[in-house]
N, C-alpha and C positions, 0 to 999 in steps of 0.2 A: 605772566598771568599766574597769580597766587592758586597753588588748588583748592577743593570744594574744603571746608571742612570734615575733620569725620565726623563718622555716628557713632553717637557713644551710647552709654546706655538710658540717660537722660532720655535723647531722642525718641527710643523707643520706646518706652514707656511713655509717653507723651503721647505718640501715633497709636498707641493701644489702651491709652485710660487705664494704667496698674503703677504701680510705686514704681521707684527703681531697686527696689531690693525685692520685689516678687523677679522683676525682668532678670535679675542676677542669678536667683535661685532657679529658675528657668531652668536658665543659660545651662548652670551646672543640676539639671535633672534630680532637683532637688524631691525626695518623697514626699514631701507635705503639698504640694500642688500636685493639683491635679492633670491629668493625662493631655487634656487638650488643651488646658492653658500652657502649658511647654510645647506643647505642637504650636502651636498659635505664634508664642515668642521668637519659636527660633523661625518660621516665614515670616515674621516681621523683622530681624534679623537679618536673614537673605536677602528679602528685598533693601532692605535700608544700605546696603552692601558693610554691614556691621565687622568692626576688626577687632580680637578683643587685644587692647595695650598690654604687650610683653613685661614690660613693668609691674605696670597694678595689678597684672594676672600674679605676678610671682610674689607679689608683697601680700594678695588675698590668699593665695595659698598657704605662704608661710601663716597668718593668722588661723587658715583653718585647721592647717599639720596642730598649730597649737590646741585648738581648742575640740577635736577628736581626741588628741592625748587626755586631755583632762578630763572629758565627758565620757570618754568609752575608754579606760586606761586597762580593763583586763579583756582578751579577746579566747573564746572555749575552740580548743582541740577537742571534737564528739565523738567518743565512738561507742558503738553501737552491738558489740559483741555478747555472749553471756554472761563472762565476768567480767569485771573493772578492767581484769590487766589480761585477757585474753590478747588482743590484738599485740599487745605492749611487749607478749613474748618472744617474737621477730625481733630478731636483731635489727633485723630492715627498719622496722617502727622505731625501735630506740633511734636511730640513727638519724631518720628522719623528726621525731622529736625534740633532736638536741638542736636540729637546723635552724628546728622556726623559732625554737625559746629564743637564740641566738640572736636570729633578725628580729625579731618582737620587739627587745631590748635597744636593739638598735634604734626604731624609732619610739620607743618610750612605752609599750605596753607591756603589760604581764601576761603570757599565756600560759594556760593551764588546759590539764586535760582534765575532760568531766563524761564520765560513764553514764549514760541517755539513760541506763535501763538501774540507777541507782533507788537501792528501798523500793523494790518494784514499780516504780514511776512509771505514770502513762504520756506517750507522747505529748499532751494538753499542760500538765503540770509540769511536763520536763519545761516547755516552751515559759510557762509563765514564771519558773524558778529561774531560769536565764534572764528574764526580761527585768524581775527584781532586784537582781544581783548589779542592772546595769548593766549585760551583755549585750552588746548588738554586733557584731563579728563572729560569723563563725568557720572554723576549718571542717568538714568532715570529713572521718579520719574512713577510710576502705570500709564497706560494708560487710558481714561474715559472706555473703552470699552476694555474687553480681547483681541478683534481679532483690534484692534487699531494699526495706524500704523503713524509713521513720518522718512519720509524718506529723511534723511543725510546726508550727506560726510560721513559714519561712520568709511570708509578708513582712515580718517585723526585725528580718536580722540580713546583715550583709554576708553570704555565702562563697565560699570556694569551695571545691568537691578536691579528695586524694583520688587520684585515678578517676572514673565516667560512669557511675552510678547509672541502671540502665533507667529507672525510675526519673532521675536526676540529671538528667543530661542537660537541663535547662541551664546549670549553672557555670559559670565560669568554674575552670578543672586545671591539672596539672598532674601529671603524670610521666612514666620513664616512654623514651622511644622502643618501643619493641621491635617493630620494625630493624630500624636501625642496628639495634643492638642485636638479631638474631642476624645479620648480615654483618655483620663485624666478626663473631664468631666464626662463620663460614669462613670471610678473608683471610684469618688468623690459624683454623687448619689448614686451609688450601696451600698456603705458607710453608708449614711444613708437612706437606708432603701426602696428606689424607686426599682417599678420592672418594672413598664410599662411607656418607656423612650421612647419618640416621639420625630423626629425631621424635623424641621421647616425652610427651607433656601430660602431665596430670590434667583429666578431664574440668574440674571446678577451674584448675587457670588459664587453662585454656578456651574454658567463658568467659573468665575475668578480662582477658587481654584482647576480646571479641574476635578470637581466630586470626590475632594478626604474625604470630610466632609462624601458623601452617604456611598463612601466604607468604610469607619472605623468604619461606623455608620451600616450597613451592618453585617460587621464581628463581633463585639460588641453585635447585635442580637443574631448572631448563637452561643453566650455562654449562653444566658438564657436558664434554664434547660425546660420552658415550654411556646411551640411555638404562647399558649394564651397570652402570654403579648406582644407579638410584636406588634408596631405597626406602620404602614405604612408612610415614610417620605412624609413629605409634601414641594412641590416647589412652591413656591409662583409666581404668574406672575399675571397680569391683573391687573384695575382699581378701584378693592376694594379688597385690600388684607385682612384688617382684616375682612370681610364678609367668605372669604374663608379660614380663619384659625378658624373664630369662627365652621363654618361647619365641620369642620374637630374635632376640640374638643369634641363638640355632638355628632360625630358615633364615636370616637375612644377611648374617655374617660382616655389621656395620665396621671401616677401620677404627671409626671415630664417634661417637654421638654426642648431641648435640641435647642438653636436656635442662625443664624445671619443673622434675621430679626424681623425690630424694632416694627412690627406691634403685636406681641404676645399677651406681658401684655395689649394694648389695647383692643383682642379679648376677653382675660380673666375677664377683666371688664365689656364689656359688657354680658357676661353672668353671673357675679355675682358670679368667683369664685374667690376666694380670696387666693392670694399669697403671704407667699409659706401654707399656712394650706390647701388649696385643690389642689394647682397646687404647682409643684417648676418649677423653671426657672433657666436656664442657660444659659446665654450667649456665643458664641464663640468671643467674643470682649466685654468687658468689657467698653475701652475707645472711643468705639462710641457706645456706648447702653444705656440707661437712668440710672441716677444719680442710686448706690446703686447697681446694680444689681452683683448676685453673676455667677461666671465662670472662664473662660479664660483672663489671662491679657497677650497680645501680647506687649515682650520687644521690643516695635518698635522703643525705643532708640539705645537700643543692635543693633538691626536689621542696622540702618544706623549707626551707628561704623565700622560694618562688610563690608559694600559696599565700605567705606572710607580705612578699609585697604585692600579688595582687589583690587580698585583702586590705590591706591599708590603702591603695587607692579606691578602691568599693566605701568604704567608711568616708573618705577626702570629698568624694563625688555623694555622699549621703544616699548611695544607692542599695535599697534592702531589695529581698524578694528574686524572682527567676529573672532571667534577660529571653528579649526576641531573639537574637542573635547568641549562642555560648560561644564564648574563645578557649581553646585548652593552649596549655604550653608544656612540649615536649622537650625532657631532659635525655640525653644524649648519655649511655653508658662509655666505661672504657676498658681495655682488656686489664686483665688482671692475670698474673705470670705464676700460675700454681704449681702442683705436681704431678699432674692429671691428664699430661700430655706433651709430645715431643719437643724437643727445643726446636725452633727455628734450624730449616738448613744450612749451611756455611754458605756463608755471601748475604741473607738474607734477614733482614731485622723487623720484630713484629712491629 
């Protein structure tokens, strides 16, 4: 006995009275239709027990990979600081700016970065000078401020966030593991030989990263076997920071800190201890922290690849504006071998 036939798209639009290329555009959550008519397609869909051909799926794609390169072939890097090249002066930002020009190219677009706050522009004409130019892609590059906000047409443009904008959370994002990466550090002194591991975070990124350095730094505590080595993280804020980390040194007596702010080895110096033989240092950034220093190297290359091919599937799938659902995708750092702290003990390899 032969099986049913499938359902194809024909079918369905048949059982619903629409073309077969509204039923397609549906399919793939096209913006030009409306909300329920795609709710509507894809239950007739299920029901129909609709499969889409691996084939004609890859052969419509390739047509559309083409026809996104030609229609939207330049995609904006925004950012949103005082001057043009404020953000830009991170090495971290270079770094990650060379990532995505890199992948852009790869699948055929040009990216470019464009400053929201150029000629005093207001958010309204920034939006419609994007739209002019043929922009519908965009990356948003770290906001100066976490709770930062620039508001968009963001209806009219396919979006990725750098890092999780708190305003912005709605959009698909990409960002470093902090987590992770602040438990890696840990591993990497414990390794050699550190037991009382302090750590040190400038108050602004320690919003940025929504307290998640404290908690792993936290949890990382409750495995030392003895509750005398803890010792207390330090948030940095006010107008002499290295004043108040050197204070903190002298009642805590850390072997090791653990930190992502730049003020440390200058507190360490002025009390004359010398790193890494009385203190070790670790960075959670590496490429904006002083020449040499050992920690955390954030692939902030990697990092904008990733924004660049979840943007280009946002563009593929014709999807502008917020999602119900955001997905982030978390990059994964790796140690970096400075001079900032002990070698590894013998037998033991970081």
């Amino acid at each position: 006995m032969s099986p049913p036939p499938a359902t194809t798209l024909k079918h369905i639009a048949a059982h619903l009275d629409l073309s077969v290329a509204a039923v397609s555009m549906a399919l793939r959550d096209h913006a030009s239709l409306p909300a329920t008519t795609i709710a509507r397609v894809k239950r007739a869909a299920l029901k129909l027990n609709y499969t889409p051909n691996s084939a004609g799926s890859a052969l419509a794609a390739h047509r559309q990979q083409l026809r996104v390169r030609r229609d939207f072939s330049v995609i904006a890097l925004v950012s949103h600081w005082p001057t043009r090249d404020a953000w830009l002066q991170h090495p971290s930002a270079q770094r990650l700016l060379a990532g995505a020009t890199a992948r852009a190219r790869v699948y055929g677009y040009e990216l470019q970065h464009v400053w929201a706050r150029e000629n005093g522009m207001t958010p309204a004409r920034f939006s419609r000078v994007l739209t002019s130019r043929g922009i519908r892609g965009l990356i948003l590059a770290p906001l100066e401020h976490p709770d930062g906000h620039l508001d968009l047409a963001w209806e009219d443009f396919s979006t990725v966030t750098i890092e999780r904008p708190a305003r912005y959370a709605h959009f698909h994002h990409v960002l470093p593991n902090y987590s992770a990466d602040l438990r890696l550090a840990w591993a990497r002194l414990r390794e050699r030989g550190y037991t009382r591991i302090g750590l040190v975070i400038d108050a602004g990124l320690a919003e940025r990263v929504a307290h998640q350095w404290e908690a792993a730094h936290a949890f990382e505590q409750t495995r030392v076997a003895s509750s005398a080595s803890s010792v207390p993280t330090l948030i940095v804020s006010g107008p002499n920071p290295s004043a108040a980390i050197a204070a903190w040194l002298r009642a805590h007596r850390p072997d090791a800190v653990i930190s992502r702010c730049n003020h440390v080895l200058a507190a360490a110096s002025a009390l004359k201890l010398r790193v890494p033989r009385a203190l070790g240092y670790a960075s959670l950034n590496v490429l904006d922290d002083a020449p040499g220093v050992s920690g955390i190297l954030q692939h902030r290359d990697i990092l904008g690849a990733a924004a660049v091919d979840i943007l280009h599937s946002l563009l593929h799938r014709n999807h502008r504006g917020p999602h119900a659902v955001a997905q982030g995708t978390q990059i994964d750092g790796s140690w970096h071998e400075g001079r900032t702290v002990a070698r590894p003990r013998r037998g033991r390899k970081p």
